[in-house]
C-alpha positions as CSV (number, residue, x, y, z in Angstrom):
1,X,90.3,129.9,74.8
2,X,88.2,132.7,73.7
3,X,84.3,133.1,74.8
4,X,82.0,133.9,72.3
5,X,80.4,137.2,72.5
6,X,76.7,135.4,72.3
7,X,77.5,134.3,76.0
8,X,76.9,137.8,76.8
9,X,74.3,140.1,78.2
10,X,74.9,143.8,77.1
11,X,74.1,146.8,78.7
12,X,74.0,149.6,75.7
13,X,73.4,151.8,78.6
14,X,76.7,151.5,79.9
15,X,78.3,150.2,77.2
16,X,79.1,147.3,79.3
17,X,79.0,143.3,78.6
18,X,78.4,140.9,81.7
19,X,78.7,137.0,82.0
20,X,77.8,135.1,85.1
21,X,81.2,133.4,86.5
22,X,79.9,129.6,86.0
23,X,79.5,130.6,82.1
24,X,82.8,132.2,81.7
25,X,84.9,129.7,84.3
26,X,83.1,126.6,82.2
27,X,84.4,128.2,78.9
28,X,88.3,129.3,80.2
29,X,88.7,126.0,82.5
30,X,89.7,128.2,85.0
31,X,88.8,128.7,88.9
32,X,88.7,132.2,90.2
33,X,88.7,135.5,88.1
34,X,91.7,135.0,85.7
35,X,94.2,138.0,84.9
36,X,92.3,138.2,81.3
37,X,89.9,137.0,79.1
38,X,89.8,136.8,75.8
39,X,86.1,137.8,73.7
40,X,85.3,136.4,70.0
41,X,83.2,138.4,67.9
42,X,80.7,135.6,66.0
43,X,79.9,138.9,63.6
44,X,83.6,139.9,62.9
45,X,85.7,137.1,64.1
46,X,87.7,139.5,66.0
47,X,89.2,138.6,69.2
48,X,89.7,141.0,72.0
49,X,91.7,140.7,75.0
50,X,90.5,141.9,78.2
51,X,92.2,142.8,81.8
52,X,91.6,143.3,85.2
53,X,90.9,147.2,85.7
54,X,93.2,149.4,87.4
55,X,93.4,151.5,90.7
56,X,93.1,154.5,88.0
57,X,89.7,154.0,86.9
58,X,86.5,155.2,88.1
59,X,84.9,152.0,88.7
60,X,87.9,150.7,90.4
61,X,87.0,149.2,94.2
62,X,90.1,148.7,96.6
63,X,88.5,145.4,98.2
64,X,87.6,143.9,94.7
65,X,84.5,143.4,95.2
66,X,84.9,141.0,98.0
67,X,85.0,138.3,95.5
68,X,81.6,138.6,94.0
69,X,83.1,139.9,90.9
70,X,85.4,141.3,88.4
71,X,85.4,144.4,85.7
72,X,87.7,144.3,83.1
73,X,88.4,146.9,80.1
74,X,89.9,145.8,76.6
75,X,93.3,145.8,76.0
76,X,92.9,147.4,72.6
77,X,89.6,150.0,73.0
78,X,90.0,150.6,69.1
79,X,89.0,146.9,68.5
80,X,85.4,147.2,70.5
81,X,84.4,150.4,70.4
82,X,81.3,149.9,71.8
83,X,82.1,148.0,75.3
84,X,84.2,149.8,77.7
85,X,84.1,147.2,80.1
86,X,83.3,143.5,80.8
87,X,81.7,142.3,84.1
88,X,82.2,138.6,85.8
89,X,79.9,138.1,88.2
90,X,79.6,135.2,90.7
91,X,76.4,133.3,90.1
């Protein structure tokens, strides 16, 4: 199930959306950060996928956060190409 991109706050700064973990767990049905997480776009329709960052990128951090949350970066940049990355965050 997709979340819709009005669940989001967005940091132009950073190019970076964020959702608080109760929002996006509530809207995926699932406990814990899942493996990827699918955005809908109520101005295009388009639905991106998103995934877990890897050790290669710069915001990459070895102990995950310690729990408190997870960034994740599109699957397919050339579908969003103004986020680079998506934030859950324990709330």
């Amino acid at each position: 199930m997709a979340i819709s991109l009005k669940e989001f706050e967005f940091d132009l700064k950073k190019k970076q959306l964020k959702i608080t973990s109760e929002k996006a767990f509530n809207k995926t049905g699932k406990k814990g950060f899942p493996q990827c997480l699918f955005v809908m776009s109520h101005l295009t329709g388009i639905e991106v996928e998103f995934r877990p960052i890897r050790e290669s990128h710069p915001l990459f951090d070895e102990d995950q956060w310690d729990g408190e949350q997870m960034i994740y970066e599109p699957v397919q940049a050339n579908l969003c190409p103004n986020v680079k990355t998506l934030v859950v965050y324990n709330s």
